[in-house]
C-alpha atoms as an extended CHARMM CRD file, in Angstrom:
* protein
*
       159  EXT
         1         1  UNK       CA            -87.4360000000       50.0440000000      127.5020000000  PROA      1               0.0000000000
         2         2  UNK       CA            -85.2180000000       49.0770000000      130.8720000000  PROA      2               0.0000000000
         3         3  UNK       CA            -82.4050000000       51.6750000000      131.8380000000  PROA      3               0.0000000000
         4         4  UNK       CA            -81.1310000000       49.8750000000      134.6720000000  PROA      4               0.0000000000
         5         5  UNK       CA            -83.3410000000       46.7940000000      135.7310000000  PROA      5               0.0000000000
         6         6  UNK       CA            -82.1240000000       43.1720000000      134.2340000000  PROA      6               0.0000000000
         7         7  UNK       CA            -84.8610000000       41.2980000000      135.4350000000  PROA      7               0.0000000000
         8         8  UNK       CA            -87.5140000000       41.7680000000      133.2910000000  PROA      8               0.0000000000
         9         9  UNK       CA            -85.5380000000       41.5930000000      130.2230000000  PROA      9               0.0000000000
        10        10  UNK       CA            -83.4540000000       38.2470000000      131.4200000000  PROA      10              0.0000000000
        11        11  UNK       CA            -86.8090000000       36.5320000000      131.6350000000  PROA      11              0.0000000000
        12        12  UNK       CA            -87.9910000000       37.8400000000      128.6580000000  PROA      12              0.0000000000
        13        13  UNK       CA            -84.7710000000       36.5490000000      126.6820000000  PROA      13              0.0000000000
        14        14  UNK       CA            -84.9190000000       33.6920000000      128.5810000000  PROA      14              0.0000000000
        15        15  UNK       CA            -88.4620000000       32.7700000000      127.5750000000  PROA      15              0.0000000000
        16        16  UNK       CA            -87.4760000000       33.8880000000      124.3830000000  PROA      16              0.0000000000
        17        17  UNK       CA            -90.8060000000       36.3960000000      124.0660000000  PROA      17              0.0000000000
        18        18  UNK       CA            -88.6380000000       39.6010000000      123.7050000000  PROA      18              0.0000000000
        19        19  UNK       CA            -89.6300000000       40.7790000000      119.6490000000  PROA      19              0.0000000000
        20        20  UNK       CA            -87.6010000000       42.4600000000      117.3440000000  PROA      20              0.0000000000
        21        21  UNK       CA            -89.3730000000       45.7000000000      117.3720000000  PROA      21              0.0000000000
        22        22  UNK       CA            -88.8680000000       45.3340000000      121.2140000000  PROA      22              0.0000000000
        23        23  UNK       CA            -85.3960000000       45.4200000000      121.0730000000  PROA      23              0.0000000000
        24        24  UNK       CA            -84.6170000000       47.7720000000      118.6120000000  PROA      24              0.0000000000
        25        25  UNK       CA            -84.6850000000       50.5940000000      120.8380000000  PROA      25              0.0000000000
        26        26  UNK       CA            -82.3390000000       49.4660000000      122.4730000000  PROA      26              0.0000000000
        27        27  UNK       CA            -80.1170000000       48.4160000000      119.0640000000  PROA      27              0.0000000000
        28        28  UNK       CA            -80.6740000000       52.3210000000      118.0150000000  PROA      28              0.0000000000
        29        29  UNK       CA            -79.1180000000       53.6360000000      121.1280000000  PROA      29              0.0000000000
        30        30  UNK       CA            -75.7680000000       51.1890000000      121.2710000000  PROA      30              0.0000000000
        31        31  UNK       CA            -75.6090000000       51.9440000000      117.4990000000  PROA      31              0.0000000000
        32        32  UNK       CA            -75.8940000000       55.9770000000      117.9780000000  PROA      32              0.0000000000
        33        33  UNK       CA            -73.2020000000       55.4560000000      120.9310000000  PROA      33              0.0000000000
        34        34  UNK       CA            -70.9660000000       53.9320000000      118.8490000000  PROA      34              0.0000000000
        35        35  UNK       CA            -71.0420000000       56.3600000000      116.0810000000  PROA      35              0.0000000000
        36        36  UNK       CA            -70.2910000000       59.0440000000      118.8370000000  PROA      36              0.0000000000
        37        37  UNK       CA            -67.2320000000       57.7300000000      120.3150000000  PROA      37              0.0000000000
        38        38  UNK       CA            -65.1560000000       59.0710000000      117.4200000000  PROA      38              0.0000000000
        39        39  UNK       CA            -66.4140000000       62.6160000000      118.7210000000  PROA      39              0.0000000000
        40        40  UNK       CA            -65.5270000000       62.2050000000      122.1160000000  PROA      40              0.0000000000
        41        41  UNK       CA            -62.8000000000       64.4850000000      124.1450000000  PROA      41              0.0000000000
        42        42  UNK       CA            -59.2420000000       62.9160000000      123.3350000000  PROA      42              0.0000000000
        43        43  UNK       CA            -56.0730000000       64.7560000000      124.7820000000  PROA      43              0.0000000000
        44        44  UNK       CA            -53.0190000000       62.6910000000      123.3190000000  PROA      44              0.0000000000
        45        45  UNK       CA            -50.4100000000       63.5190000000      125.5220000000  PROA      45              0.0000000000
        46        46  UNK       CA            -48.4040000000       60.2050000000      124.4100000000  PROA      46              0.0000000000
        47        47  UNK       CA            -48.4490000000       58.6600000000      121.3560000000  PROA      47              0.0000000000
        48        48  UNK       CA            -47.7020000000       55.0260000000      122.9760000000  PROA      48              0.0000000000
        49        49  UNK       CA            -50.2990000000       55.0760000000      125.4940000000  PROA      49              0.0000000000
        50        50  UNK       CA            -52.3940000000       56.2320000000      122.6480000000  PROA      50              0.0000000000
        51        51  UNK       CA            -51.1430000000       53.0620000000      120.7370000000  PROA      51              0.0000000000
        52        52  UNK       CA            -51.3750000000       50.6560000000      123.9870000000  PROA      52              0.0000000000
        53        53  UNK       CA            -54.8230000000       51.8880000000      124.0930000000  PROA      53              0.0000000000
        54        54  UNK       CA            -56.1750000000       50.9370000000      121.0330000000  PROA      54              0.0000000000
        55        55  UNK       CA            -54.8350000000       48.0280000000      120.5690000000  PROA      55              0.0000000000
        56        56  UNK       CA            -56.0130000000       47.1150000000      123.9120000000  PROA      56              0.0000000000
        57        57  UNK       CA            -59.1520000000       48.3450000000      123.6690000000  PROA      57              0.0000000000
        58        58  UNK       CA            -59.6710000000       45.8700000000      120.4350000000  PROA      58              0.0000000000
        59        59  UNK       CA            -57.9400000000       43.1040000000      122.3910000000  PROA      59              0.0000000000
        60        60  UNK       CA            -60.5260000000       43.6520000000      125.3060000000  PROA      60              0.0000000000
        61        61  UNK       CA            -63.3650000000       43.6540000000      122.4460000000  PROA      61              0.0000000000
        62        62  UNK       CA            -62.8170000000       40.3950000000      120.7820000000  PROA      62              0.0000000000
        63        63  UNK       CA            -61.3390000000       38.6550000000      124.2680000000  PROA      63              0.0000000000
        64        64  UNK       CA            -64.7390000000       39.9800000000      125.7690000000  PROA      64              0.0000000000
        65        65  UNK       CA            -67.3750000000       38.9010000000      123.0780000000  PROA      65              0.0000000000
        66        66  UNK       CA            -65.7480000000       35.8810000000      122.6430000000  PROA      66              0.0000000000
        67        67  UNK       CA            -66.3400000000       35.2180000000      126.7190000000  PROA      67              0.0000000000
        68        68  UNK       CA            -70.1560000000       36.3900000000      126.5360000000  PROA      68              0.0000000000
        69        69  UNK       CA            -70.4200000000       34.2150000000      123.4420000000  PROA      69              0.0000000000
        70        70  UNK       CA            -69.1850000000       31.2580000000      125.7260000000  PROA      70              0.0000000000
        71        71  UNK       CA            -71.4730000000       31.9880000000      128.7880000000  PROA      71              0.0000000000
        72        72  UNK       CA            -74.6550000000       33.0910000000      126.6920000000  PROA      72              0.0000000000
        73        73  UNK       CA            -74.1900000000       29.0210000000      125.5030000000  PROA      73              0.0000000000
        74        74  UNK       CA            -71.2710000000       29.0770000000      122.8320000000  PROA      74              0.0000000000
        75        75  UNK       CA            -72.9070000000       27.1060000000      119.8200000000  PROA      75              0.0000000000
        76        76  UNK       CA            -75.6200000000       25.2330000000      121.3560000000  PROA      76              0.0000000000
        77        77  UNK       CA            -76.6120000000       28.8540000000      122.9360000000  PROA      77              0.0000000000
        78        78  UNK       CA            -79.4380000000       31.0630000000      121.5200000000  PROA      78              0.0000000000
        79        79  UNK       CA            -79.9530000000       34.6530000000      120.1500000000  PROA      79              0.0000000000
        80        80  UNK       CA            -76.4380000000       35.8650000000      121.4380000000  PROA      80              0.0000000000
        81        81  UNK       CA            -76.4750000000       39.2690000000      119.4070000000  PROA      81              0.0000000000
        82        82  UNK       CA            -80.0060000000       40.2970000000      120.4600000000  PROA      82              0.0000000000
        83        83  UNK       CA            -79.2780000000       39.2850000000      123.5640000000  PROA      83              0.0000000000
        84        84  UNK       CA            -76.3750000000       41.0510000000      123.7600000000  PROA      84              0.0000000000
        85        85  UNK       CA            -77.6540000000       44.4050000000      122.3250000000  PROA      85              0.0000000000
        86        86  UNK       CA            -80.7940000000       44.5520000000      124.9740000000  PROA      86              0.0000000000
        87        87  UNK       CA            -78.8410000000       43.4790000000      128.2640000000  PROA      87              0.0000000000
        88        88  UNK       CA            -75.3720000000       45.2770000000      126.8440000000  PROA      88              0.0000000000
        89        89  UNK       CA            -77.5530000000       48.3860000000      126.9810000000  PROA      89              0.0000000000
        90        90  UNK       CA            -78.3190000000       48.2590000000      130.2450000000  PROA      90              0.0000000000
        91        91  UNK       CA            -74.8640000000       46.9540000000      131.3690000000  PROA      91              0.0000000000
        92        92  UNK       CA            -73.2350000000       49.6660000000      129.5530000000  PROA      92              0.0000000000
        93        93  UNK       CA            -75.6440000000       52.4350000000      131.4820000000  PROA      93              0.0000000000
        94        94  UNK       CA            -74.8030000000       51.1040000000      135.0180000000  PROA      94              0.0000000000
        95        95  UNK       CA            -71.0990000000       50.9150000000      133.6820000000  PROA      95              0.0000000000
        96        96  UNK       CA            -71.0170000000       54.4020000000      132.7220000000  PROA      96              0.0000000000
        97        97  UNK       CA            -72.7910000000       55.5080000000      136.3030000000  PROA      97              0.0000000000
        98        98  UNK       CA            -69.9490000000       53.7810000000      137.9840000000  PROA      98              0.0000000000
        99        99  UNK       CA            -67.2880000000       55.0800000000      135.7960000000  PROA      99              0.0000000000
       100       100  UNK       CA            -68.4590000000       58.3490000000      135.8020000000  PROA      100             0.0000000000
       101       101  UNK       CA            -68.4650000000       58.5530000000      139.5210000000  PROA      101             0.0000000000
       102       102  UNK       CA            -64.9030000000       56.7660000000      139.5550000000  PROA      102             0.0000000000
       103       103  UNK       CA            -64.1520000000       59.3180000000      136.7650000000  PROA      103             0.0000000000
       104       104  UNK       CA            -64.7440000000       62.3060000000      139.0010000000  PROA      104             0.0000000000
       105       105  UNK       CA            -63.0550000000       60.6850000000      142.2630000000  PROA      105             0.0000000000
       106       106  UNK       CA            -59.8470000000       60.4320000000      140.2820000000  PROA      106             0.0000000000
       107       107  UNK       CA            -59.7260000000       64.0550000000      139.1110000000  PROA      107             0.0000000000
       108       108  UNK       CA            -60.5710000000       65.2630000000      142.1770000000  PROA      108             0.0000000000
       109       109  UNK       CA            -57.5740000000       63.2330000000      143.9360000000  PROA      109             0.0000000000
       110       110  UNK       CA            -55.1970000000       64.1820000000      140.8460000000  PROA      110             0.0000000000
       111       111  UNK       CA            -56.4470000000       68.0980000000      141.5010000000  PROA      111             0.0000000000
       112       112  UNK       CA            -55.5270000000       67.9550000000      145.2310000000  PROA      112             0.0000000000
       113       113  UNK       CA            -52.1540000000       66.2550000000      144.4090000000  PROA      113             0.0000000000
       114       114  UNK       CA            -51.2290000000       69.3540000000      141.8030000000  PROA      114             0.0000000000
       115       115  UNK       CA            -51.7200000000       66.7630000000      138.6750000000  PROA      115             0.0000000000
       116       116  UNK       CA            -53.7650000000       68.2530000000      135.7350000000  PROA      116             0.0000000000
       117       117  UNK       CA            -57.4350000000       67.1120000000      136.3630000000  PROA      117             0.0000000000
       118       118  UNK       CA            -57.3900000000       65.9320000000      132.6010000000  PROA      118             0.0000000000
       119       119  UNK       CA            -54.7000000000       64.8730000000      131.6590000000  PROA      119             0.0000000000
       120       120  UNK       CA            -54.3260000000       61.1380000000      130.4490000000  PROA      120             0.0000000000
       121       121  UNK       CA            -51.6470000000       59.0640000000      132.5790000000  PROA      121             0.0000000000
       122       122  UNK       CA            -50.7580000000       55.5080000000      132.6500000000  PROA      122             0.0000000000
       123       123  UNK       CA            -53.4160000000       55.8280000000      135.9430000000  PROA      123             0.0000000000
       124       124  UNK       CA            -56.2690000000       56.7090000000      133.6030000000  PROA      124             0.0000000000
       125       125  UNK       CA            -55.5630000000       54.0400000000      130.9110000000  PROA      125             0.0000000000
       126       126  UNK       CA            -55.5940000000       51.2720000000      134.0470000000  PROA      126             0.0000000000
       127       127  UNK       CA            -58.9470000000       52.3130000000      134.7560000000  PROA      127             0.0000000000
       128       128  UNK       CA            -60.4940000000       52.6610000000      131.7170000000  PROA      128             0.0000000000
       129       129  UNK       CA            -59.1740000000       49.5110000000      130.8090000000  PROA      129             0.0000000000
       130       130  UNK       CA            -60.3950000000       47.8330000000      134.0010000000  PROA      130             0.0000000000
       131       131  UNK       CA            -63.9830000000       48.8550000000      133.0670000000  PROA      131             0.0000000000
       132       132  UNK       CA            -63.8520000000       47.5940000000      130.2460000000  PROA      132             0.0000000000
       133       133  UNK       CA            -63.2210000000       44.4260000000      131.2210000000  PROA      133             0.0000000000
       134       134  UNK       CA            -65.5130000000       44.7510000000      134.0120000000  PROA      134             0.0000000000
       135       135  UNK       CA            -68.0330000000       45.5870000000      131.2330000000  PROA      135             0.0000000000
       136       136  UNK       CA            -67.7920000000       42.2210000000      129.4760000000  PROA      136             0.0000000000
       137       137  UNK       CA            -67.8080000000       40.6050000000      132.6880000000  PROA      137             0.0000000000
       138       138  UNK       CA            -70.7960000000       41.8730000000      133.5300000000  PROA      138             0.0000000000
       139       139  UNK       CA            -72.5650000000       41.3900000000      130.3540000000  PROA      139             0.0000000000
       140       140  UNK       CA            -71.2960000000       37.5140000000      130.3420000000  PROA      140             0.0000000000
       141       141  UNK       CA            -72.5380000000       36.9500000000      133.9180000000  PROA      141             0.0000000000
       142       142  UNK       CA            -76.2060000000       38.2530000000      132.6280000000  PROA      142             0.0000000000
       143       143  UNK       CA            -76.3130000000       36.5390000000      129.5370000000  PROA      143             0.0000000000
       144       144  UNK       CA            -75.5110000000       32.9770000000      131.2610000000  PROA      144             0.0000000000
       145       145  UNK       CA            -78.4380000000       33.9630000000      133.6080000000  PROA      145             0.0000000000
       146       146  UNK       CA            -80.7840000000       33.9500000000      130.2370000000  PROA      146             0.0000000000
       147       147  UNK       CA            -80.1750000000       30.4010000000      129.8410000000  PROA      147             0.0000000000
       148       148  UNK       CA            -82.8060000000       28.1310000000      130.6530000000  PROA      148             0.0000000000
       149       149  UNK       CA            -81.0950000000       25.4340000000      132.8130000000  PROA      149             0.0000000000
       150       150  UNK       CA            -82.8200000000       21.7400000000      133.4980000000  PROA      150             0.0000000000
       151       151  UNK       CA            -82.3310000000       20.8010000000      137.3660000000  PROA      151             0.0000000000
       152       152  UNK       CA            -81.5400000000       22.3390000000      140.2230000000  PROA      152             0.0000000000
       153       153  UNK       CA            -83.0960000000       26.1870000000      139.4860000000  PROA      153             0.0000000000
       154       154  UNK       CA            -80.3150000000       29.0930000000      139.8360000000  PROA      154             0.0000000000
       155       155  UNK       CA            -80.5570000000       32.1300000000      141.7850000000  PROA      155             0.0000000000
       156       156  UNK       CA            -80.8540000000       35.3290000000      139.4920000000  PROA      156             0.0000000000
       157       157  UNK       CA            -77.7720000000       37.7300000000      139.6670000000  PROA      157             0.0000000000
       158       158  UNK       CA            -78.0250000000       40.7320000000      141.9140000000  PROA      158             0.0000000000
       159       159  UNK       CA            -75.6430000000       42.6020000000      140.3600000000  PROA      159             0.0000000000
């Protein structure tokens, strides 16, 4: 199982060689995170960016699947949920690296300006948002790299 390298699971996925039992490791761990995020801190300082979150967070979803869908082939594409689950896994851990270091940048710049370290603001929403958009992003640019093009070969992402 790959935390953080793409390249040996885009060629696997690509080649289409990547079993079931192989990739359910990785369908485990998105499924356990999932069940988690109903457990996770929430300080709901305002009910409407409370609202604006949700519904922007299921707005992002189905805008964001619906892109990866398109770049992993759209209809004439193959195995877009497995791929999806193995490669989402491993965009999701480099996501949460980078977030998590963004994450501690901001409180510390909200401490030294005498805002509340946790406290949600219009600020935080932005960039939580802007993640997750940068999620699907990223997850669409690898799955287009598991196609198997006929021609001129492409250089593999490096991000």
């Amino acid at each position: 199982m790959y935390f953080i390298s793409y390249d040996p699971l885009k060629e696997s996925l690509r080649e289409r060689t990547l079993t079931d039992r192989e990739a359910l490791p990785y369908f485990v761990l998105f499924c356990a995170l999932i069940a988690l995020t109903p457990f996770t801190p929430s300080i709901q300082v305002d009910n409407l960016l409370h609202t604006v979150g949700g519904l922007a967070r299921i707005a992002i979803a189905i805008l964001g699947l619906l892109y990866c869908y398109k770049q992993n082939g759209g209809s004439s594409g193959h195995d877009f949920i497995l791929k999806s689950i193995v490669l989402g896994w491993v965009v999701a851990v480099r996501c949460f690296l980078v977030f998590t270091l963004a994450f501690i940048a901001i409180s510390f710049c909200a401490t030294l300006f005498g805002k509340g370290a946790f406290m949600p603001t219009w600020l935080d929403f932005l960039v939580v948002k802007a993640f997750q958009i940068i999620y699907f992003q990223r997850l669409g640019r690898h799955l287009r790299d598991t196609r198997k093009y006929h021609g001129k070969p492409r250089l593999p992402a490096r991000c």
